[in-house]
Structure formats: C-alpha cells, structure tokens
gemmi code that builds the backbone of each chain (N, CA, C; Angstrom):
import gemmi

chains = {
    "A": [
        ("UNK", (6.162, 194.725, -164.303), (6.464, 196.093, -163.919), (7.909, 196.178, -163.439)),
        ("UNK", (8.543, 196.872, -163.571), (9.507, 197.541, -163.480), (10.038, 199.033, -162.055)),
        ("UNK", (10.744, 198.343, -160.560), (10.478, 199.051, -159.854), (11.996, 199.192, -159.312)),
        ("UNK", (12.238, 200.013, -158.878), (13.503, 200.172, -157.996), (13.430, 200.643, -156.713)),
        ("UNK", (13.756, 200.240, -155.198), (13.658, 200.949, -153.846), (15.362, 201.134, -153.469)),
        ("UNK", (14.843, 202.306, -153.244), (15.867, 202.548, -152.375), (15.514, 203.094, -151.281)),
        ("UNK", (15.870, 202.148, -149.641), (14.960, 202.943, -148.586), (15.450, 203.736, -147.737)),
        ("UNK", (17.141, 203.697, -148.242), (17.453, 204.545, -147.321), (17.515, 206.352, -148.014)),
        ("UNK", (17.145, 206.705, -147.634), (17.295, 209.042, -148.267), (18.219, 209.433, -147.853)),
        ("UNK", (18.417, 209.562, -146.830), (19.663, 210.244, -146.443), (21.028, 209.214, -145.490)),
        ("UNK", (21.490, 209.230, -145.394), (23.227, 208.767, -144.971), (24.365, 209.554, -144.459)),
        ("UNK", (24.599, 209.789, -143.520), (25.969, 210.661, -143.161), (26.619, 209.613, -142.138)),
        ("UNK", (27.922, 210.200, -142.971), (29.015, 209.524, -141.979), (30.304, 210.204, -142.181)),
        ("UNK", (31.393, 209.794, -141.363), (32.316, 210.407, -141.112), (33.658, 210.849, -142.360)),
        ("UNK", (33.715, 210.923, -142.361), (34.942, 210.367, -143.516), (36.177, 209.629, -142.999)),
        ("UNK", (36.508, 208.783, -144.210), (36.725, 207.334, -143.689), (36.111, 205.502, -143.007)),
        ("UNK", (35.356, 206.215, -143.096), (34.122, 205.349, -142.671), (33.654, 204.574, -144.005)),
        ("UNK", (33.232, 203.534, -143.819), (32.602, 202.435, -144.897), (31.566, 202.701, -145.032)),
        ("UNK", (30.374, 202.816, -145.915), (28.837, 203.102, -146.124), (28.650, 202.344, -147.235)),
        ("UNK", (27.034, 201.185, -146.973), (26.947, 201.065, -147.961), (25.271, 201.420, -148.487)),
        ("UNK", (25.068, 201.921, -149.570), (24.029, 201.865, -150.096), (23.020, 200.986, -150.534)),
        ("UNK", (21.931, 201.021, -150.160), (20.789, 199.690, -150.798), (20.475, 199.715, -151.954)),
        ("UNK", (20.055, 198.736, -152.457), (19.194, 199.155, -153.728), (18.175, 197.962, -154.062)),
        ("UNK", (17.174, 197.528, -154.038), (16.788, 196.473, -154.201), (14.997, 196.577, -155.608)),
        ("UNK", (15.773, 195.660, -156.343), (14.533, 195.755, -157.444), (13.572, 194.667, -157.883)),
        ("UNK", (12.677, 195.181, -158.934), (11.610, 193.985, -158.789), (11.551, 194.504, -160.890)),
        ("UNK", (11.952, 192.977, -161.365), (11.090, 193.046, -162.561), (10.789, 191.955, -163.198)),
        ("UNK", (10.064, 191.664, -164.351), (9.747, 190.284, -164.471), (10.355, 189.815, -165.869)),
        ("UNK", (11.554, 190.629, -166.412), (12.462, 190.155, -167.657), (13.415, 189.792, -167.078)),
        ("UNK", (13.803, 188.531, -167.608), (14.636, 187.787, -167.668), (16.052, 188.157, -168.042)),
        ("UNK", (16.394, 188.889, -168.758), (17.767, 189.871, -168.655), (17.323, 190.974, -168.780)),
        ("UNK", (18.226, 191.684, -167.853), (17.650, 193.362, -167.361), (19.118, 193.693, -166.921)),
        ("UNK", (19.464, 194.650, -166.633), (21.043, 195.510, -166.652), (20.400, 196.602, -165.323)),
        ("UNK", (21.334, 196.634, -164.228), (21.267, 197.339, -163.182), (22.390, 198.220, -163.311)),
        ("UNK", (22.275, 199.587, -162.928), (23.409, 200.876, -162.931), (23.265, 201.224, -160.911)),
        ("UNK", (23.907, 202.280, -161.416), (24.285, 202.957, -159.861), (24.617, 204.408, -161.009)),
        ("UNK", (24.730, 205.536, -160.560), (24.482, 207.124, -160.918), (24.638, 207.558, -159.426)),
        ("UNK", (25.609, 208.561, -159.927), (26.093, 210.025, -158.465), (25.508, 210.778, -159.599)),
        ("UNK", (24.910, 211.507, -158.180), (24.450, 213.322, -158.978), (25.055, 214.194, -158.005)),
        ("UNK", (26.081, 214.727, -158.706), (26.652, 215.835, -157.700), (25.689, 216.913, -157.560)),
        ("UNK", (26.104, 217.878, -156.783), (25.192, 219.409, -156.480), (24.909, 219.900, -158.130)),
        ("UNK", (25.828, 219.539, -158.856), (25.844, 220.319, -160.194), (24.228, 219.945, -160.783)),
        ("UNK", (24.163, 218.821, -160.363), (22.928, 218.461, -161.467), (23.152, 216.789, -162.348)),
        ("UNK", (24.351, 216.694, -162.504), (24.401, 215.719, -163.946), (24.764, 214.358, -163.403)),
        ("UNK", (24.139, 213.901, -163.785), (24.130, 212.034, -163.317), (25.288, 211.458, -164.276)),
        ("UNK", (26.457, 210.866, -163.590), (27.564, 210.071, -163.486), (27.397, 208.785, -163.458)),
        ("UNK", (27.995, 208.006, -164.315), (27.449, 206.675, -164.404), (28.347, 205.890, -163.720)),
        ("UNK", (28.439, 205.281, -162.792), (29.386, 204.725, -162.193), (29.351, 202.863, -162.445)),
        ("UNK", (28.549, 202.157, -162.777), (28.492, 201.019, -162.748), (27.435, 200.314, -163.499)),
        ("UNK", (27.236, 199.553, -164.679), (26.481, 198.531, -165.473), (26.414, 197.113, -164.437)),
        ("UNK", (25.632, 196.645, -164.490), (26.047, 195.098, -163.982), (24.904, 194.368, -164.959)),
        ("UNK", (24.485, 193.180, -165.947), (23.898, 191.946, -166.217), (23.460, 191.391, -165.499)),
        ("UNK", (21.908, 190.942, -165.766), (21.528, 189.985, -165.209), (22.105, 188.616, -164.717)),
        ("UNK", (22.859, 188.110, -165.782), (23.337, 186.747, -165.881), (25.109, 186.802, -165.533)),
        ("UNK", (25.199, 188.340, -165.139), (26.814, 187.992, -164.204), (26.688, 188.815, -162.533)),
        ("UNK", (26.434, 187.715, -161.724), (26.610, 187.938, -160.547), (27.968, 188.109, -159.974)),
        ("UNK", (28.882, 188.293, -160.688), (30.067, 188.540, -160.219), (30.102, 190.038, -159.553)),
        ("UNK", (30.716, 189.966, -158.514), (30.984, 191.638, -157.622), (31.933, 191.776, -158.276)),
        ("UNK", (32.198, 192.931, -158.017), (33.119, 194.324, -158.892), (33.524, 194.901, -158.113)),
        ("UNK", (34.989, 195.181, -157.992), (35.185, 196.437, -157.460), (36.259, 197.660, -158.030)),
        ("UNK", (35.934, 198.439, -157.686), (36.882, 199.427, -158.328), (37.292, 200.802, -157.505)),
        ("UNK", (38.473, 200.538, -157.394), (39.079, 201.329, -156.374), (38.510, 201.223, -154.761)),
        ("UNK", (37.718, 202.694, -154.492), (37.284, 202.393, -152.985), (35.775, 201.988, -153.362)),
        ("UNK", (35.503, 201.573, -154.548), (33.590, 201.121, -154.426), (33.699, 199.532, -154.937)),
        ("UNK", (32.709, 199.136, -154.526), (32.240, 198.102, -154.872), (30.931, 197.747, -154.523)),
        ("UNK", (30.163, 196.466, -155.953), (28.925, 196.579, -155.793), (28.944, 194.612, -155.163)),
        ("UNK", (27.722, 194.781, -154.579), (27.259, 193.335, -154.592), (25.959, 193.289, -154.887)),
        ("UNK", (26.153, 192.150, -156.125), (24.705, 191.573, -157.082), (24.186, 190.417, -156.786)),
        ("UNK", (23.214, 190.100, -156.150), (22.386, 188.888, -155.126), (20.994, 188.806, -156.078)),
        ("UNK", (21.073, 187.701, -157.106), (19.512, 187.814, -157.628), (18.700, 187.364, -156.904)),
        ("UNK", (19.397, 186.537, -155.699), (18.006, 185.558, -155.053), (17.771, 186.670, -153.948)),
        ("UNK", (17.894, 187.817, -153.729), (17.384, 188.533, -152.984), (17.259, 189.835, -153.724)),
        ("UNK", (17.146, 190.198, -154.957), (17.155, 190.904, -156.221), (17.610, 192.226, -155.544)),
        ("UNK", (18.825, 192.550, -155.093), (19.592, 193.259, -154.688), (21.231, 194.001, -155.288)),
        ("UNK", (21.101, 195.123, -155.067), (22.277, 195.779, -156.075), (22.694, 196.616, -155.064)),
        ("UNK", (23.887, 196.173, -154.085), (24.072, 196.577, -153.133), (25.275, 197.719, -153.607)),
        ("UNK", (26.015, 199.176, -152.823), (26.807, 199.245, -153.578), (27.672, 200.193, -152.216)),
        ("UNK", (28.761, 199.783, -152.387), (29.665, 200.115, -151.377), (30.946, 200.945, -151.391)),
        ("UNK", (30.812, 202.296, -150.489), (31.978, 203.105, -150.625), (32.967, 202.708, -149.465)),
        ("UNK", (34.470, 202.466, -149.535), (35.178, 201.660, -148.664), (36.039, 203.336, -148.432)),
        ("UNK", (36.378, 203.615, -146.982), (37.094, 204.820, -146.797), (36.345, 206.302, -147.039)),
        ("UNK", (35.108, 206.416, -147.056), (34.739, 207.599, -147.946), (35.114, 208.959, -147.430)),
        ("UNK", (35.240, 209.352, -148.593), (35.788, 211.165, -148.280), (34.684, 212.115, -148.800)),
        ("UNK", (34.726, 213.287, -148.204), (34.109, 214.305, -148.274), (33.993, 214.349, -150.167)),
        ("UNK", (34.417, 214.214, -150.917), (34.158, 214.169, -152.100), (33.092, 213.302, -152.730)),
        ("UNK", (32.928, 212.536, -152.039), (31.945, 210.830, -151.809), (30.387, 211.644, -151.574)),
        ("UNK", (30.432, 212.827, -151.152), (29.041, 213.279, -151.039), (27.842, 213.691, -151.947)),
        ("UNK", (27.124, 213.098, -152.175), (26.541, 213.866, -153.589), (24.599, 213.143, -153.317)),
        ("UNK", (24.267, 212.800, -154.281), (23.156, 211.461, -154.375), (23.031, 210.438, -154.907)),
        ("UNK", (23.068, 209.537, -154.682), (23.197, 208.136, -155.493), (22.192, 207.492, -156.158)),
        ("UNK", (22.111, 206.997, -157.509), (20.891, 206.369, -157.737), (20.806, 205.144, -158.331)),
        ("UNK", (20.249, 203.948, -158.006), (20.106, 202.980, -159.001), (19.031, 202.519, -159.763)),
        ("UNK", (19.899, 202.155, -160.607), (18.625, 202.378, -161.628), (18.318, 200.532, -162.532)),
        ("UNK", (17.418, 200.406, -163.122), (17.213, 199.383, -164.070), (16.741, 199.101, -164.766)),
        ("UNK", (17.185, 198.694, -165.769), (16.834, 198.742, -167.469), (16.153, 197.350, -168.059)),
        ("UNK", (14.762, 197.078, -168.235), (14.942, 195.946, -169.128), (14.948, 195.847, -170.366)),
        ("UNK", (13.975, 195.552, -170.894), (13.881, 194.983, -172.376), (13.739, 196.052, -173.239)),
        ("UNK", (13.061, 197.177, -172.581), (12.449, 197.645, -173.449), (12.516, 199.199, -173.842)),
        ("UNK", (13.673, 199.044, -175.156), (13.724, 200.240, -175.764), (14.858, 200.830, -174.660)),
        ("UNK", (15.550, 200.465, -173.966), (16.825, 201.288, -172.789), (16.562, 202.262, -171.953)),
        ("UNK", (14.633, 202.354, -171.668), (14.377, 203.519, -170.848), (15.156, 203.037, -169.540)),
        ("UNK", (15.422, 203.765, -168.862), (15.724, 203.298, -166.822), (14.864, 203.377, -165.857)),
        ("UNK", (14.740, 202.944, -165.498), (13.466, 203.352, -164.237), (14.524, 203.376, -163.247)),
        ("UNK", (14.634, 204.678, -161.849), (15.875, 204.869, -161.156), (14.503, 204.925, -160.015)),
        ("UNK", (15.206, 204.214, -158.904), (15.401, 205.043, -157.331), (15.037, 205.904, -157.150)),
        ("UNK", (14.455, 206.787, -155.835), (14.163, 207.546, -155.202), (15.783, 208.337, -154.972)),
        ("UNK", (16.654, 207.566, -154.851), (18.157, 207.852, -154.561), (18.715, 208.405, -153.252)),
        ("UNK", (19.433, 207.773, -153.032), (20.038, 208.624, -151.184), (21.202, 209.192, -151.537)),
        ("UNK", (20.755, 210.290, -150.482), (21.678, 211.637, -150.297), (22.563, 211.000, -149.570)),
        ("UNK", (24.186, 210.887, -149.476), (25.020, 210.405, -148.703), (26.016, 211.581, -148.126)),
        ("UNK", (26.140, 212.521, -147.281), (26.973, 213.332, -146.956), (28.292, 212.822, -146.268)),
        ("UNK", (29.364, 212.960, -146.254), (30.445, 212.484, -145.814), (30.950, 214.047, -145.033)),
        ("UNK", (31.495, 213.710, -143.601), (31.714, 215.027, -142.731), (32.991, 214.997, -142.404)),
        ("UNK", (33.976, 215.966, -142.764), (35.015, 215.735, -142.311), (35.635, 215.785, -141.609)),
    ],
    "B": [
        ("UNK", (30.780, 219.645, -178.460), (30.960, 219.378, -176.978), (31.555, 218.200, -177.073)),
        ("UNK", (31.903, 217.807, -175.902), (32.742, 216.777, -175.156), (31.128, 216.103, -174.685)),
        ("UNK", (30.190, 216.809, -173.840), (29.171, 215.615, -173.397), (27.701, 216.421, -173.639)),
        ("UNK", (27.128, 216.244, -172.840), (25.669, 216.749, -173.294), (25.542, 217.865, -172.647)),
        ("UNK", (24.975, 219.002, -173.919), (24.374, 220.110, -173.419), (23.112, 220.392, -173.539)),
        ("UNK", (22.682, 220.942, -172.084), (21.337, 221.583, -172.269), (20.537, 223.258, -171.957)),
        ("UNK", (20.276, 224.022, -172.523), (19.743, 224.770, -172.196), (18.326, 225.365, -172.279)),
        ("UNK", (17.992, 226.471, -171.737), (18.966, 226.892, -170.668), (18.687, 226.044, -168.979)),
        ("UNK", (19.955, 226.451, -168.299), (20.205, 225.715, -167.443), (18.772, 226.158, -166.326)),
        ("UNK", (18.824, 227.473, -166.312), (17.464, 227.526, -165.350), (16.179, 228.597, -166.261)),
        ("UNK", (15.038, 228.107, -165.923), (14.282, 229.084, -166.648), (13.099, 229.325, -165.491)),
        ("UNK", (12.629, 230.194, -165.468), (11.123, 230.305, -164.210), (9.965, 230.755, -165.585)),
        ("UNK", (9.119, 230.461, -165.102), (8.114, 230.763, -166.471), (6.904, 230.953, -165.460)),
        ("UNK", (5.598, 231.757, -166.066), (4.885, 232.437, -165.449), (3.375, 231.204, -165.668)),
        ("UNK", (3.082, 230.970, -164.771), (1.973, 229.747, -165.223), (1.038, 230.381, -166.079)),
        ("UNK", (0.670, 229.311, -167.296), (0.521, 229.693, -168.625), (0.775, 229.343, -170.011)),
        ("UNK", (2.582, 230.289, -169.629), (3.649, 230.730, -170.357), (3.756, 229.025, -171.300)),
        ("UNK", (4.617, 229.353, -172.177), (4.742, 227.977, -173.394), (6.178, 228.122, -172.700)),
        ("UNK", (6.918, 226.954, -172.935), (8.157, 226.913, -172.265), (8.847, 225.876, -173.454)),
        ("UNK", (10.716, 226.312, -173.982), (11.429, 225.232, -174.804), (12.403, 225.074, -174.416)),
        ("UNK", (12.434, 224.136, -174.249), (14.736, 223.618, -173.601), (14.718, 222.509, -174.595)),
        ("UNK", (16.171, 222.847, -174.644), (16.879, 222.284, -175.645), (17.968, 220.956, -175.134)),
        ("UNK", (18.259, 220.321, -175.852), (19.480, 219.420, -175.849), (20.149, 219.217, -177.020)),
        ("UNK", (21.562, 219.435, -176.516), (22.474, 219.160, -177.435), (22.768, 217.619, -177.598)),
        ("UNK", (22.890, 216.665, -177.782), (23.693, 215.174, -177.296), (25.177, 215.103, -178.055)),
        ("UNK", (25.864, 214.562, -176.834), (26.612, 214.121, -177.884), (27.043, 214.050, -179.056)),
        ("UNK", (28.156, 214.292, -180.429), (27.965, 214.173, -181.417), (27.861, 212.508, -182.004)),
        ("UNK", (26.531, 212.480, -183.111), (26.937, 210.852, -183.637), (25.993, 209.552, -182.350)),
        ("UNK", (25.684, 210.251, -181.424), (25.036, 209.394, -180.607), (23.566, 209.630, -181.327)),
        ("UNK", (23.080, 208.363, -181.569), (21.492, 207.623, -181.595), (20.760, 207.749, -181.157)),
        ("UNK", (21.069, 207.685, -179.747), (19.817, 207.212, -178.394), (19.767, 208.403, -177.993)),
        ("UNK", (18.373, 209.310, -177.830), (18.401, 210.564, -176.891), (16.990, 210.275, -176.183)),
        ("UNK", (17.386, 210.744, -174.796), (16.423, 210.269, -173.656), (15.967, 211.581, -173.182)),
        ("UNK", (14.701, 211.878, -172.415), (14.321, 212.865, -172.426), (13.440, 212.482, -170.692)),
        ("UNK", (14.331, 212.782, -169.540), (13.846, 212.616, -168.125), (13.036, 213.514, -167.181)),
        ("UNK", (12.109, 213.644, -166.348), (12.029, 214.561, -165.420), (12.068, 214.253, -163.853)),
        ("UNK", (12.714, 215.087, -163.566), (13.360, 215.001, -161.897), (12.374, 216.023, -161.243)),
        ("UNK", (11.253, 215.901, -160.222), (10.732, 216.379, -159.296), (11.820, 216.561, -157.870)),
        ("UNK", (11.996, 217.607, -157.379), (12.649, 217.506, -156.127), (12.934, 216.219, -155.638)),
        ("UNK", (13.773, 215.706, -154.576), (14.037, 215.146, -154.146), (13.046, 213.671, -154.625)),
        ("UNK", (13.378, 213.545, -156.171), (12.825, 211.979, -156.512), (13.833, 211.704, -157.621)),
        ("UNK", (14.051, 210.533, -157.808), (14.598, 209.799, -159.195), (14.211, 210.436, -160.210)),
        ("UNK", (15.087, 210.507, -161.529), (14.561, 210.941, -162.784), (13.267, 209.994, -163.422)),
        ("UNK", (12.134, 210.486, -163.736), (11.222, 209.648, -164.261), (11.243, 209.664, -165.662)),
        ("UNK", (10.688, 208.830, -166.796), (11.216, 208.591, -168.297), (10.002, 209.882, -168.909)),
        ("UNK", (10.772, 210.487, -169.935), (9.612, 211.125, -170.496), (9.307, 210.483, -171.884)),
        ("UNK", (10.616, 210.679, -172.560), (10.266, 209.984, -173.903), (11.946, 209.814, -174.482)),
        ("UNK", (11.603, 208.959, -175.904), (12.861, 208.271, -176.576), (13.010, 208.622, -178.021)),
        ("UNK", (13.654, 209.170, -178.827), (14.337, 209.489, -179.515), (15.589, 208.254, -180.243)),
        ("UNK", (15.352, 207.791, -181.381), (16.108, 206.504, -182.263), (16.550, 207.599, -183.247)),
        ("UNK", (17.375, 208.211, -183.345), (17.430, 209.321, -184.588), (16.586, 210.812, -184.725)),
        ("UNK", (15.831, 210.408, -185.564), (14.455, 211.654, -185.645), (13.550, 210.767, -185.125)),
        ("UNK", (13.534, 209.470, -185.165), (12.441, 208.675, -184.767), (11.929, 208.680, -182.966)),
        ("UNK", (11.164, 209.402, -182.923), (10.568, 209.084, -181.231), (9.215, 208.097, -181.211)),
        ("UNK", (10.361, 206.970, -181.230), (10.224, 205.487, -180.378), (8.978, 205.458, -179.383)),
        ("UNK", (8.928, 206.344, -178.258), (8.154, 205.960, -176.944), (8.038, 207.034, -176.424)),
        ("UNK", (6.892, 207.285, -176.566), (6.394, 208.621, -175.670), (5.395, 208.864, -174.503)),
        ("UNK", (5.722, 207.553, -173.860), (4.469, 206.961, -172.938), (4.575, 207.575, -171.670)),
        ("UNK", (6.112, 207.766, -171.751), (5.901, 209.011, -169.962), (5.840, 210.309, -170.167)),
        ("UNK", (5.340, 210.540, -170.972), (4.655, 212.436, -171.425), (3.538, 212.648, -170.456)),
        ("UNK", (3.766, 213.474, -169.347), (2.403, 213.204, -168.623), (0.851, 213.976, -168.959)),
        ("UNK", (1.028, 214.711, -170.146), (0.156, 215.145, -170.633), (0.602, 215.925, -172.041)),
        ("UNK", (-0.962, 215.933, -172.574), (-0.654, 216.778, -174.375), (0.079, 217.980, -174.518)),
        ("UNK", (0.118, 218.336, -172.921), (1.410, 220.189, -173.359), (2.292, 219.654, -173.114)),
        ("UNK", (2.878, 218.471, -173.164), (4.136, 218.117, -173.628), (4.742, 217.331, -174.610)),
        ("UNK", (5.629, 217.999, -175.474), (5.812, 217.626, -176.728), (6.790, 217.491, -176.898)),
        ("UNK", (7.984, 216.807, -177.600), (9.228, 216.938, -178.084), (9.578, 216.380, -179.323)),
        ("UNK", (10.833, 217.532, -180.109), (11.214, 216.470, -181.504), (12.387, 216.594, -181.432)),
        ("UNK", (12.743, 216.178, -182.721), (14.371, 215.573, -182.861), (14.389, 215.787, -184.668)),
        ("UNK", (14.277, 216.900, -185.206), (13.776, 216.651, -186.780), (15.141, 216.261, -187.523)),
        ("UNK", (15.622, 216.860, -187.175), (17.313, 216.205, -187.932), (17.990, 214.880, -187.271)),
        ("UNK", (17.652, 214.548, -186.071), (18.576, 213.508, -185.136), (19.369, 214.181, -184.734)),
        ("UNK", (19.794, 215.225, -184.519), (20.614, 215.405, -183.780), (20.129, 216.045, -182.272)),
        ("UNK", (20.343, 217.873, -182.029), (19.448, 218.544, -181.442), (18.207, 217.814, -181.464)),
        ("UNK", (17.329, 217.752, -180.031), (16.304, 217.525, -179.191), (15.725, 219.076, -178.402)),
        ("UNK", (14.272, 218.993, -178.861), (13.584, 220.371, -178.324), (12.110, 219.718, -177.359)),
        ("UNK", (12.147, 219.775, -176.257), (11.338, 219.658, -175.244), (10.464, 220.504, -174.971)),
        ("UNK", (8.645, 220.817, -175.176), (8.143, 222.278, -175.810), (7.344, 221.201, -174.352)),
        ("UNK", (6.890, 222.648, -173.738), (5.795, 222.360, -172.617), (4.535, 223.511, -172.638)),
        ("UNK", (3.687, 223.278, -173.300), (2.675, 224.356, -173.266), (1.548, 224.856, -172.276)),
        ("UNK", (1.268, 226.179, -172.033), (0.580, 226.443, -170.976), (0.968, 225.780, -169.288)),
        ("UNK", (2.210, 226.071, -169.336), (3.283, 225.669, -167.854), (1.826, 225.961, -166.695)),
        ("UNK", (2.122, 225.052, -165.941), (1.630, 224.546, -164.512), (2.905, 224.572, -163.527)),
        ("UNK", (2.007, 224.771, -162.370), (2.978, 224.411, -160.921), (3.553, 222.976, -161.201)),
        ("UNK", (2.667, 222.527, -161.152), (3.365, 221.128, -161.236), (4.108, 220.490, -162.154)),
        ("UNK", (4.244, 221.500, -163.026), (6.151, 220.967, -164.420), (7.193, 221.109, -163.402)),
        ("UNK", (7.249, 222.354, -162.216), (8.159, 222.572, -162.020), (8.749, 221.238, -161.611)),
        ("UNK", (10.574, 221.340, -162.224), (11.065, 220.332, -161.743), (12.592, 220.254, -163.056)),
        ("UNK", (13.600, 219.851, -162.577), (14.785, 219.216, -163.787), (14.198, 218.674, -164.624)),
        ("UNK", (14.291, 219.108, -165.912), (14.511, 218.203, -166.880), (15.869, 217.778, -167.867)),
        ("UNK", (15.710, 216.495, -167.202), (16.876, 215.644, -167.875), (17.294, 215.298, -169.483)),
        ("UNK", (18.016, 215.764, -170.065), (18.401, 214.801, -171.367), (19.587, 214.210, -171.274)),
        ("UNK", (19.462, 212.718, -171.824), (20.895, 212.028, -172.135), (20.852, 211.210, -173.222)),
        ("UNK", (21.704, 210.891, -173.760), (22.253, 210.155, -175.273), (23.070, 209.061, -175.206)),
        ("UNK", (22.853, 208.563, -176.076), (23.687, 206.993, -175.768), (24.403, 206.892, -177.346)),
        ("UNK", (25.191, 206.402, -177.830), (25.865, 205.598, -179.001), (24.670, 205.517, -179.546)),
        ("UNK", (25.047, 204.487, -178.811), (24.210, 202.788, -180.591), (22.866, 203.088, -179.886)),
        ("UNK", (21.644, 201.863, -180.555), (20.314, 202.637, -180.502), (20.011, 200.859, -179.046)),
        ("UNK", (20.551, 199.894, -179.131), (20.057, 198.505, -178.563), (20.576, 197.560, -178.486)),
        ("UNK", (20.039, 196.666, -178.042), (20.753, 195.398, -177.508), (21.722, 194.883, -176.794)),
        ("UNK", (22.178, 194.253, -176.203), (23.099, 194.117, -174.916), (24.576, 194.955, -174.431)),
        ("UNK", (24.932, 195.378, -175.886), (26.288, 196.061, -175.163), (25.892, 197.388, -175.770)),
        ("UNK", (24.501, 198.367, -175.268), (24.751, 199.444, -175.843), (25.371, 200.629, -175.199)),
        ("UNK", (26.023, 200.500, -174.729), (27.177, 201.501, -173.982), (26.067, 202.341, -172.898)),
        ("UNK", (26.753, 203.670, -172.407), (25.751, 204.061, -171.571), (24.923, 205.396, -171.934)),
        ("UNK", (24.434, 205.708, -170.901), (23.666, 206.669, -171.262), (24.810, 208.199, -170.191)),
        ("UNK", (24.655, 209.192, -171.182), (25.427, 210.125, -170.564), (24.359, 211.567, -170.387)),
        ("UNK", (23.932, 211.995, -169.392), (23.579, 213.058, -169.174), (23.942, 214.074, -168.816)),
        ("UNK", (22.998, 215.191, -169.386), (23.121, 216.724, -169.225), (23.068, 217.081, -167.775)),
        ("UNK", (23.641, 218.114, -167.376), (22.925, 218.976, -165.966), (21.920, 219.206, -166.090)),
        ("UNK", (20.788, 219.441, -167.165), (19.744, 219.537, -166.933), (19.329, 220.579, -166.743)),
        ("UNK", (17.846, 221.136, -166.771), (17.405, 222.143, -167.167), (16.246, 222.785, -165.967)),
        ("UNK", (16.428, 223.432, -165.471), (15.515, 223.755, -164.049), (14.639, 224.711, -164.516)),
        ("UNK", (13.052, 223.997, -164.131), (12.064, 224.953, -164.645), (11.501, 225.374, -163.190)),
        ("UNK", (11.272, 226.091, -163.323), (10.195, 226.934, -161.918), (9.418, 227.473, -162.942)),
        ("UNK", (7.820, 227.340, -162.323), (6.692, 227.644, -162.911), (5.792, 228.438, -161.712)),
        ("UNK", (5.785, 229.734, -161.698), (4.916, 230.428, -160.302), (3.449, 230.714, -160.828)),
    ],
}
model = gemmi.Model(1)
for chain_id, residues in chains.items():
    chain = gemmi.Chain(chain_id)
    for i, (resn, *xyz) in enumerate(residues, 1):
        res = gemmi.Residue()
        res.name, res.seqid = resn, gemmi.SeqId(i, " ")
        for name, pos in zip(("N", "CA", "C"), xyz):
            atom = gemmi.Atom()
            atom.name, atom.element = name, gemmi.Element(name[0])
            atom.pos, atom.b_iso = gemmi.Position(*pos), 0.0
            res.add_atom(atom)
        chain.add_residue(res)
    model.add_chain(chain)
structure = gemmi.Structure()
structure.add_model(model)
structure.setup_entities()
C-alpha cells in the first residue's frame, strides 16, 4: 500500500523565519519517486520538487530545500527566510510503480505573517 | 494553451442533476490524470488516460462516474445523478511521455469546483 502523512495542517510563522514541513511515507516498491506541490488560493498544484528512490542526495534551490532519509522514510522539505508569498498549501506526494498515479498528503496550510 | 485547462471553473448542480467538466491538457501530452480534492484533503486518484486509452479506473468511486478521452486529446469527466457528497475540486493534469523513470511531471489545472445542494 501506498500512504503519505503529513501531520502537521496548519503552520504560521513570521516572515523570515525558517519552517519546515513533514512528510513521511510508507510503500513497499522498491523505486518510487517523492514530489512536494504548493497550491496557491487559485486552485492549481505547482510542482516544486521530484526526488528517486535511489538518490538520497538533498537539494536545494534557492530559499527551499528538501531532506530525503529512507531509513526513516521521510521527505522533509524546507523554506529558509519565508515571505508572505511562501503562503499557500503544501503537498507531498508519492508515486510508485504503478501506471504514475500519486497518492498526496493531507497537505499543510503554511501562512507566513508579515 | 500554455498549461492545462479546465472547465468550467465552478459549477453548483442541483442533487440529481448529470454534471460534465472538461479538460483541456496540454498540447501533445500522453498522460491525462483525472483527481478529486474534498475540502481540506489531498487530491485523491480518479482515473488514467494513455491517449484514448483509460488505463485505470479504480478510483471512480462509483458507476455515475465516468470519463473519456475519444480522440486523446480533450478529457470529459460525466458524473450522473450528482450527490452531496461529489461536492468537491476536480482535478485534471497531463504529463508528456506515458512511463518509466524520467517521465517528466505532471502539470495541473485549477480545477473545477462542483457544489451539489
């Protein structure tokens, strides 16, 4: 089975402030591909990040960055400085084998206050 | 278009009522995905689209929901005899290529807001 938690819902913090998001999953394929998705107020899910099973390398890009921990099957993902633009919902999601459906998160609301 | 369209963006339908939203994808993209978002939850899978071919239709949560793809391109999402409980976003997104490790991503619509009273 194929599951994604995310336990935190909601998040506010200041702007400027560091936040990071959880994400922690459970599946039993052996290569599987983890995302991260903002949904602004508009509606439309933004793809912000792919990561592989078989590259635990962190990423970062600009003020985000993720950390990928299989031995604690975790897809951590981190806004460094965040601004009021940073506010939206976040979701992660994960894909295995089969056919590229996603199974996503519950997703947390992150408000940034300025 | 530049990315995925769907309409219409909001519809309220009278419980009953037959209900159709549409998706545009991408031009030339393969993969069309077909999601539903309940309030404050993750998009859940409805069904998959390989061309005209629909692949997987295992998260349809029941027979009044139907969708095709007869050309591959345009995607039509038909919900018959609407319930309270459709209400909710429905998602479409499209991908490139149809599989396997580098298939690029999936790009979604704003999505389509049903209210069902």
């Amino acid at each position: 089975a194929q599951k994604v938690t995310q336990a935190q819902t909601e998040i506010s913090v200041v702007e400027k402030e560091d936040v990071t998001l959880d994400c922690v999953y459970e599946t039993r394929d052996t290569t599987y591909y983890l995302f991260w998705y903002k949904q602004p107020p508009s509606g439309e899910l933004v793809f912000l990040i792919r990561r592989n099973s078989f590259d635990e390398q962190n990423e970062i890009s600009g003020r985000y960055s993720w950390n990928f921990q299989k031995s604690t099957s975790s897809f951590n993902f981190t806004i460094t400085a965040s601004q009021v633009v940073d506010s939206a919902v976040y979701f992660c999601a994960l894909r295995g084998s089969t056919l590229g459906r996603l199974y996503f998160g519950r997703g947390t609301q992150l408000t940034v206050w300025p | 278009g530049a990315g995925v369209s769907q309409s219409p963006r909001y519809k309220v339908a009278k419980r009953g009522q037959d209900v159709a939203l549409r998706c545009d994808p991408i031009s030339g993209h393969v993969s069309l995905f077909w999601y539903q978002q309940a309030l404050g939850q993750g998009p859940e899978f409805l069904t998959y689209f390989q061309n005209e071919a629909q692949l997987d239709k295992s998260g349809l949560p029941s027979d009044r929901f139907f969708a095709e793809r007869p050309e591959g391109s345009v995607s039509t999402l038909k919900i018959q005899r609407t319930q309270q409980e459709d209400s909710a976003v429905y998602l479409c997104a499209s991908r490139l290529v149809a599989g396997g490790p580098n298939t690029g991503e999936l790009f979604f619509g704003e999505g389509s807001r049903l209210t069902v009273l």
